[in-house]
C-alpha positions in Angstrom: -9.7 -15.8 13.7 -6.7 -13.9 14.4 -3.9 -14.3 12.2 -0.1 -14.4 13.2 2.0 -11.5 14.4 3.6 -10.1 11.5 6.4 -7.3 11.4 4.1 -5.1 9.2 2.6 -4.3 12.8 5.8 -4.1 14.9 5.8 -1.4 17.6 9.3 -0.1 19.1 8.5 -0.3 23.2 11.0 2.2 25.5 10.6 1.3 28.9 12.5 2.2 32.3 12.9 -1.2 34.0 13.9 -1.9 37.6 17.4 -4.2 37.7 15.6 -6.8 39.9 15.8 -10.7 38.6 13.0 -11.6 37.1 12.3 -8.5 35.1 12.7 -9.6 31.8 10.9 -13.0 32.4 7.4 -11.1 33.4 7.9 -9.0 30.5 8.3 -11.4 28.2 5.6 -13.4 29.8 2.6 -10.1 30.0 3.6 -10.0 25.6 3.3 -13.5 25.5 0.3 -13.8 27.1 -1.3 -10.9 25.2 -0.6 -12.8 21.9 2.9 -10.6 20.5 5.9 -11.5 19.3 9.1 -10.5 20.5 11.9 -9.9 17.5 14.5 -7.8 19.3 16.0 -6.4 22.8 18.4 -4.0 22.8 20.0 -2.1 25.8 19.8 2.0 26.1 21.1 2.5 29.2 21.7 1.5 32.6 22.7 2.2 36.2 22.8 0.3 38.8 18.9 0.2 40.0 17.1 0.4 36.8 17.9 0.0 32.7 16.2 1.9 29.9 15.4 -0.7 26.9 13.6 -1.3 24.0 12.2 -4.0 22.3 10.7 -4.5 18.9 7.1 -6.6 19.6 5.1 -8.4 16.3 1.9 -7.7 16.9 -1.1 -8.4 13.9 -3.9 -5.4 13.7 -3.8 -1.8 15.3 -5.9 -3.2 18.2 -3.6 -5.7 18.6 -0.8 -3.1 19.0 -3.0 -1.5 21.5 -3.7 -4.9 23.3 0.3 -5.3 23.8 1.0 -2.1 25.2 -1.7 -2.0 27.6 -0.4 -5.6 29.2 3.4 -3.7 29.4 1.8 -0.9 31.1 0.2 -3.5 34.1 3.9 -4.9 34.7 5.1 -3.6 38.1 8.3 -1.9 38.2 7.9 -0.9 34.3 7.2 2.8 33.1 6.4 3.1 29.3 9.0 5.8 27.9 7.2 5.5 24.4 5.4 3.1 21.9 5.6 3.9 18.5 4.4 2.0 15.4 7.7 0.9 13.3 5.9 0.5 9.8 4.3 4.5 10.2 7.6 5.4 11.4 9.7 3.7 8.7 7.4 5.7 6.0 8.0 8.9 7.7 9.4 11.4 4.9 8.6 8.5 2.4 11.4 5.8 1.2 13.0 7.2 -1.9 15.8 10.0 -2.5 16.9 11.4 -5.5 21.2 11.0 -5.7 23.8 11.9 -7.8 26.3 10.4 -9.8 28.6 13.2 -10.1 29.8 15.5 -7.7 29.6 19.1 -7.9 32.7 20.2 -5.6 34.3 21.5 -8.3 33.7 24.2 -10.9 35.1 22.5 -13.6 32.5 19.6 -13.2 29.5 22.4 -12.4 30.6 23.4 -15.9 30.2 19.9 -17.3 27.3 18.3 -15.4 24.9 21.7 -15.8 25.5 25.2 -18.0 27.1 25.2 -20.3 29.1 21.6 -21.1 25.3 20.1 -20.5 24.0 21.9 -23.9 26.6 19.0 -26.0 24.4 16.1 -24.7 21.3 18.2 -25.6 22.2 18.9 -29.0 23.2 15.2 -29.6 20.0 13.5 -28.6 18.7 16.7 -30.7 20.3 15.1 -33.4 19.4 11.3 -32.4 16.8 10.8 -30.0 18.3 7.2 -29.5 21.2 8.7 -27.9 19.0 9.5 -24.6 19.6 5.7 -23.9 23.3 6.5 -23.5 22.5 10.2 -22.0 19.8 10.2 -19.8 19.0 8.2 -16.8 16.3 6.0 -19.5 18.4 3.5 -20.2 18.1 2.3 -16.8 15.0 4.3 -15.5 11.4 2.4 -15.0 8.0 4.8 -14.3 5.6 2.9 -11.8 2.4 4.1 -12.4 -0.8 4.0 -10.3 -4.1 5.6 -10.3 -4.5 3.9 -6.7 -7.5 1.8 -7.5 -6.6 -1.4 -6.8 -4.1 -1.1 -4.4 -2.8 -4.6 -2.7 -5.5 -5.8 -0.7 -6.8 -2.2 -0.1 -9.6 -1.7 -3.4 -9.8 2.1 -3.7 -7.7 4.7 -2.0 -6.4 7.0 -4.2 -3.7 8.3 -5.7 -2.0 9.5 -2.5 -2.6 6.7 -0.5 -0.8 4.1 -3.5 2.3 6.4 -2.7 3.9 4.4 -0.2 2.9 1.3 -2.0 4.7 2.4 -5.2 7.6 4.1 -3.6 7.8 0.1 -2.0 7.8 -0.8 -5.5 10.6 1.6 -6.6 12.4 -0.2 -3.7 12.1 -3.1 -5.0 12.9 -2.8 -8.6 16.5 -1.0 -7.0 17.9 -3.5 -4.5 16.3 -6.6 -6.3 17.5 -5.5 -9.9 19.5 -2.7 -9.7 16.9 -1.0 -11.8 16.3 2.9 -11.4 12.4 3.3 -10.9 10.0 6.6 -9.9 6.7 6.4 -8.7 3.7 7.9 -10.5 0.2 8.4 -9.2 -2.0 10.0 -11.2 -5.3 11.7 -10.0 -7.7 10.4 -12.5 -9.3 6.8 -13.4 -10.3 8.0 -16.9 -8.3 5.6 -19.3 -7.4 8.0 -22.0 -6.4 10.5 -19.6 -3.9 7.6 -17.9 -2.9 6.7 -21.5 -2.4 10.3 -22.6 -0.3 11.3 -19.3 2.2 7.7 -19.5 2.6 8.9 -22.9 3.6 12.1 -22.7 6.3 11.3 -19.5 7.5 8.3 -21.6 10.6 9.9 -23.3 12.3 10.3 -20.0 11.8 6.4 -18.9 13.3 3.1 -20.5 10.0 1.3 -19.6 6.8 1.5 -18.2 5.5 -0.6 -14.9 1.4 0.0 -14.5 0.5 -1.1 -10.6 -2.5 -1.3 -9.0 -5.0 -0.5 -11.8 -8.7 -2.2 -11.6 -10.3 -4.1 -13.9 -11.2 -4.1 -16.7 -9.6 -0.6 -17.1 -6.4 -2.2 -17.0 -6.4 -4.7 -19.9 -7.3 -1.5 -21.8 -5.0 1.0 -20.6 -2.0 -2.0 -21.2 -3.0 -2.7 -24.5 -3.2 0.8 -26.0 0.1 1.7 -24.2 2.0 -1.2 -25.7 0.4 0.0 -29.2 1.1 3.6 -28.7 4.8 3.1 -26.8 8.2 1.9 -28.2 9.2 0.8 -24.9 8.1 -2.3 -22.5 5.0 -1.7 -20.8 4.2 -4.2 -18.1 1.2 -4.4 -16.1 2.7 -6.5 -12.8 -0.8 -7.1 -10.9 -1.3 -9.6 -14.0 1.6 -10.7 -15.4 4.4 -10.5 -12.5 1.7 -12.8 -10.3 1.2 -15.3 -13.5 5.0 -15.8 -14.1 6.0 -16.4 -10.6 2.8 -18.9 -9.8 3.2 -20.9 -13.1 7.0 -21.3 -11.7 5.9 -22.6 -8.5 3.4 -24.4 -10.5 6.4 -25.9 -12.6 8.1 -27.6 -9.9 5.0 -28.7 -7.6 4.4 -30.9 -10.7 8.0 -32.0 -10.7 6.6 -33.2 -6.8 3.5 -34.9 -7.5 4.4 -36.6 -10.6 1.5 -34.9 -13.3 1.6 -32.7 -16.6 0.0 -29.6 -16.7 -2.0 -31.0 -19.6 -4.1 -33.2 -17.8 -5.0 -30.8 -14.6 -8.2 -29.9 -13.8 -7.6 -26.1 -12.4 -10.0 -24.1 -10.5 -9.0 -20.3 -10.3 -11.5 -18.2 -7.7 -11.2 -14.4 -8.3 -11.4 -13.6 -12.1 -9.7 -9.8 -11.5 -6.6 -8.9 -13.3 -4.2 -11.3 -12.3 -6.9 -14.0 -11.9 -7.1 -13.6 -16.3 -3.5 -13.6 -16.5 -3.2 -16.3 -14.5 -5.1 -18.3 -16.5 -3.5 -16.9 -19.6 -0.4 -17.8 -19.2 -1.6 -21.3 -18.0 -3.1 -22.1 -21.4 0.2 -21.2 -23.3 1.8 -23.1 -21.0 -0.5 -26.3 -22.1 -3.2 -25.9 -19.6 -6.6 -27.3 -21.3 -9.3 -27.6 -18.3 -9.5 -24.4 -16.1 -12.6 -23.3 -15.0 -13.0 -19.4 -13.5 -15.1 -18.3 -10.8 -16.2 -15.0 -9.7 -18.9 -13.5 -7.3 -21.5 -14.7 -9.7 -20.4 -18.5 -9.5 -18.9 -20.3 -12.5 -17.8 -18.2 -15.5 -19.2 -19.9 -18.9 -19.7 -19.3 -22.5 -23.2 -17.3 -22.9 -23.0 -16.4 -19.1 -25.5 -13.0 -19.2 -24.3 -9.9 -18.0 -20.3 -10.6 -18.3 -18.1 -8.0 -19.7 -15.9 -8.7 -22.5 -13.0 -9.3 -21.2 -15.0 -12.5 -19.1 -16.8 -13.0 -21.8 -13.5 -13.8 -24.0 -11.8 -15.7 -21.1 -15.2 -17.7 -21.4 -14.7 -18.8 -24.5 -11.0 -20.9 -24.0 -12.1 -22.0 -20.3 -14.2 -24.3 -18.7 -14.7 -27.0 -21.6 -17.5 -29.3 -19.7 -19.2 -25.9 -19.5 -19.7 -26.0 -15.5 -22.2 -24.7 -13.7 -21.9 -25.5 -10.3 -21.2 -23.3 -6.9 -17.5 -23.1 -6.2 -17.8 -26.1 -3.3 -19.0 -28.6 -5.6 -16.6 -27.5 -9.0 -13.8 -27.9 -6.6 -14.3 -31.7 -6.5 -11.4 -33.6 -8.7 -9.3 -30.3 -9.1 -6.1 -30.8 -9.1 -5.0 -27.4 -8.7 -7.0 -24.4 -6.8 -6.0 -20.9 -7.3 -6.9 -18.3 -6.0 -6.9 -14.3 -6.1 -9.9 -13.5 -4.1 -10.4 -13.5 -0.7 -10.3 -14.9 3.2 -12.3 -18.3 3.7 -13.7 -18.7 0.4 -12.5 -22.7 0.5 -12.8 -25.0 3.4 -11.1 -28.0 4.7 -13.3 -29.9 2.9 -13.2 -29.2 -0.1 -10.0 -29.6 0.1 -10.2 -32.8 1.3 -12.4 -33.4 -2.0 -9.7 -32.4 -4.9 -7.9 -35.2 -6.3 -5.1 -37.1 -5.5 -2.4 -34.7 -4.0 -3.7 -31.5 -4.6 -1.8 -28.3 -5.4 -3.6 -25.4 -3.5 -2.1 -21.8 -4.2 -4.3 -19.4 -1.6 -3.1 -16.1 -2.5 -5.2 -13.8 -1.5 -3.6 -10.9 0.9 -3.2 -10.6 3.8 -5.7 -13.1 4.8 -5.5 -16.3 2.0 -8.5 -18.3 0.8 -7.8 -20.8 3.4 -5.1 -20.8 6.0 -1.8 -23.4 5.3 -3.0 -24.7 8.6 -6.1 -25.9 7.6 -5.5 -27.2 4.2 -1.8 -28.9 5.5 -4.0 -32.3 6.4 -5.2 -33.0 2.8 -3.1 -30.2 0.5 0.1 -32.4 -0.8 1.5 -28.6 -1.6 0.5 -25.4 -0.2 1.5 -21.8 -1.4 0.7 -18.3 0.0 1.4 -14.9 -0.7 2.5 -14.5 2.5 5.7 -14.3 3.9 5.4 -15.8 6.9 4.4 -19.3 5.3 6.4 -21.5 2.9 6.3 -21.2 -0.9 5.5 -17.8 -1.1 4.5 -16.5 -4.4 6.0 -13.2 -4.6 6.5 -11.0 -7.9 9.2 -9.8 -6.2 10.7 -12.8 -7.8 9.6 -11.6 -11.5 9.9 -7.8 -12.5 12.6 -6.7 -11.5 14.4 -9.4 -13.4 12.3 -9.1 -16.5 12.7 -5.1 -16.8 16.2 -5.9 -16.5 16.5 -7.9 -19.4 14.4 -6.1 -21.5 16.3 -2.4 -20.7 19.8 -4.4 -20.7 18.5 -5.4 -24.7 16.7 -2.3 -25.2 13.5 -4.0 -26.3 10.7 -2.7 -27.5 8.0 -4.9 -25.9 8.0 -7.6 -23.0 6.4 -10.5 -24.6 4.6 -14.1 -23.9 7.7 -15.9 -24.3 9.6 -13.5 -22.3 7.2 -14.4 -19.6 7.3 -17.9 -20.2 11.2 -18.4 -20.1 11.4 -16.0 -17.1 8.9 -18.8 -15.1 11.3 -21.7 -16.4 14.4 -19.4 -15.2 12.7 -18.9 -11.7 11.8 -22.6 -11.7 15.7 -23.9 -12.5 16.7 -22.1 -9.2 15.5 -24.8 -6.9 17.7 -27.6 -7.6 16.5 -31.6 -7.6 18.6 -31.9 -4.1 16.3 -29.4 -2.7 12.7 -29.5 -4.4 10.2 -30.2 -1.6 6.5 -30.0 -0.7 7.8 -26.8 1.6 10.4 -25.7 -1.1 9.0 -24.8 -4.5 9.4 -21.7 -5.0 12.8 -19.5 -4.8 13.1 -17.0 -1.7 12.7 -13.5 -2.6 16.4 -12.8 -0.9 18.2 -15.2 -3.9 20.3 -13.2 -5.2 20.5 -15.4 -8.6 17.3 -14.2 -9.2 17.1 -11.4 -11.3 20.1 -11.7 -13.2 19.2 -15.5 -14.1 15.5 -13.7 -15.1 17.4 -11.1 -16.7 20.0 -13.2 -19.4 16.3 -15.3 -20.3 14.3 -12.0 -20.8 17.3 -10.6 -23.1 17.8 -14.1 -25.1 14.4 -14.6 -25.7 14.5 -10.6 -27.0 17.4 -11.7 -29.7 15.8 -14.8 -30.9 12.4 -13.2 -31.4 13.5 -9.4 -32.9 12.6 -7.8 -30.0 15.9 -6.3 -29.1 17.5 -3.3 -30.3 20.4 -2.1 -31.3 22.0 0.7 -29.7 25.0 2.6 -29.7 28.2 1.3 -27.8 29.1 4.2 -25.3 32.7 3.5 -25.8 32.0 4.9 -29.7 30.3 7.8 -28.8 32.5 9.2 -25.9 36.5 7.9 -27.7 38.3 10.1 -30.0 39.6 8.8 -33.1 43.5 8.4 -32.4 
């Protein structure tokens, strides 16, 4: 089935129309017809027997693209000027910049900023390494770090193809949090060599972001680092997608009336954020979840599991289910999942209990389409954007690093996790809670700072945060 335009396959169309009436119409009519969307016109130029535009189509897969153009190109009295794919073109040179905070126009700041006035800020971290939170970028400065082998809905590509994909990130963390970040790909999947390389770049950062690392190397490679480091260390594939779904979760409950205490919840993909997921679900009160995988239900003396399933076995799935994923489904109240397209069909749907909670998050193509699970589903959430309730972790880390940098903590922890969820949660008011509305859009911007002041109480009350020293009493003379 194909799925719906989206603008990550827009294509910017030049074309030399004749002025005649009608033109537009049977353009908009051959995209139409070949299944595109249109999202802009704009005007070039024009005189008075033709006009030069160009239009901005939707389309959904490469061949799709192809399709679109090829039906522009049969439109009498239309000549094709140039089709290009906006997404390719947008990544052209790659998405991040280095800029500067001072200026160099004049000598007497040259002399300050670099050689020789520089050497004063040397010698005082020299002296106290603490003082590189108030003279160096770390204070404010996150590394993303990928070894590109789990990348979004990709799997494997490699270190340079998770680029773009944590440059995005870096993007994110700025205009959503106004949090400095700097991608990191590293060309190995070896965890001590990940460990040993975050370690040794970790002076220059205030916190460390892992993306995109498979399981069960990541568990590993987040644990040791938040032994070995005296900064946050967050591993967002897990704990970004738990926070923002249990929010979501938080307020569907508000909908249909029940306490996370009595659900029966059915997760489907048991990868990284399928365990934290379900983690953060049990200290949140959750008693009944049962995990699948490829291999059907995941239960206590299960042969072959590894031990990070084989631990998740042993606080899940009390009734000790068996049964293919079709039949288990039957009297869930809430199906997650983090696996992929068509795995769950109308009917079993139709077969959860009274108003069920289905989050299909599997990207780009969910578990099963809103469509299909809208006739019996009382709430439905994707991780798309094009859907309502989308569950985003946009909505989560940049939010959470900003608290924990803003209070210098040393760790981000489960109740940082948990009160950041609530936070997200309190932004859709009573007046506005709905079956379509559950979830905060990632363009709030209460967001991250209401994330942010949650993340740095919950670092006071619990010892986490640090003190530091004031900038005011390192840079003023005594009078």
């Amino acid at each position: 089935m194909r799925t719906k335009p989206t603008p990550s396959y827009s294509i910017l169309v030049r074309m030399q129309i004749a002025r005649e009436p009608g033109m537009i119409g049977r353009i908009s009519t051959a995209i139409g017809n070949a299944g595109g969307i249109i999202d802009t016109i704009d005007m070039v130029s024009r005189t008075d027997t033709m006009s030069i535009r160009e239009m901005v189509i939707e389309a959904c897969s490469t061949e799709h693209q192809r399709e679109i153009v090829d039906a522009l190109a049969q439109v009498d009295n239309v000549y094709l000027l140039k089709a290009e794919d906006l997404t390719l073109k947008y990544h052209l040179g790659g998405k991040l910049e280095t800029g500067c905070k001072l200026s160099l126009a004049k000598r007497e700041v040259l002399a300050i900023a670099y050689t020789p006035g520089v050497a004063r800020a040397s010698l005082a971290i020299k002296d106290n390494k603490a003082l590189a939170r108030n003279l160096t970028i770390k204070r404010n400065t996150v590394a993303v770090v990928s070894d590109g082998s789990a990348v979004l809905g990709l799997g494997d590509v490699g270190p340079e193809a998770a680029m773009p994909v944590m440059e995005g990130k870096c993007q994110l963390f700025k205009d959503f949090g106004g949090v400095d970040a700097f991608p990191l790909c590293l060309d190995t999947k070896d965890p001590d060599e990940i460990v040993r390389a975050v370690k040794l770049v970790a002076p220059a950062f205030g916190g460390i972001n892992l993306e995109d690392i498979s399981a069960p190397r990541c568990f590993e490679i987040e644990q040791r680092l938040k032994q070995e480091l005296d900064i946050p260390v967050f591993h967002d594939d897990q704990h970004g997608t738990a926070v923002v779904l249990l929010a979501a979760l938080y307020n569907a409950l508000r909908i249909v009336d029940k306490r996370i205490e009595a659900l029966k919840i059915v997760i489907c993909g048991m990868g990284a954020a399928g365990t934290a997921c379900a983690n953060i679900l049990m200290e949140a009160g959750a008693r009944n979840i049962v995990g699948y995988d490829r291999d059907g239900a995941i239960y206590r003396g299960r042969s072959g599991d590894p031990a990070y399933l084989r631990a998740f076995a042993e606080r899940t799935n009390p009734e000790m289910e068996k049964r293919p994923l079709g039949e288990g489904i039957r009297g869930a109240d809430l199906f997650i999942g983090l696996s992929a397209p068509g795995v769950v069909s109308q009917d079993d749907v139709r077969n959860m209990a009274r108003d069920p909670i289905v989050f299909a998050m599997a990207n780009p193509v969910p578990e099963i389409m809103p469509e299909h699970a809208r006739p019996y589903a009382r709430i439905m959430a994707t991780g798309r954007s094009d859907y309502p309730n989308q569950i985003n972790n946009v909505l989560c880390f940049p939010g959470i690093f900003k608290g924990a940098l803003r209070s210098n903590a040393s760790d981000i922890s489960e109740p940082m996790k948990l009160a950041a969820a609530r936070a997200i949660a309190r932004l859709v008011p009573d007046s506005e809670l709905s079956e379509q509305y559950i979830i905060p859009s990632v363009f709030n911007d209460q967001v991250a700072e209401v994330v942010a002041q949650e993340v740095e109480r919950v670092a006071r009350d619990t010892g986490l945060a640090r003190a530091t020293v004031d900038d005011n009493s390192l840079c003023n003379l005594d009078l």
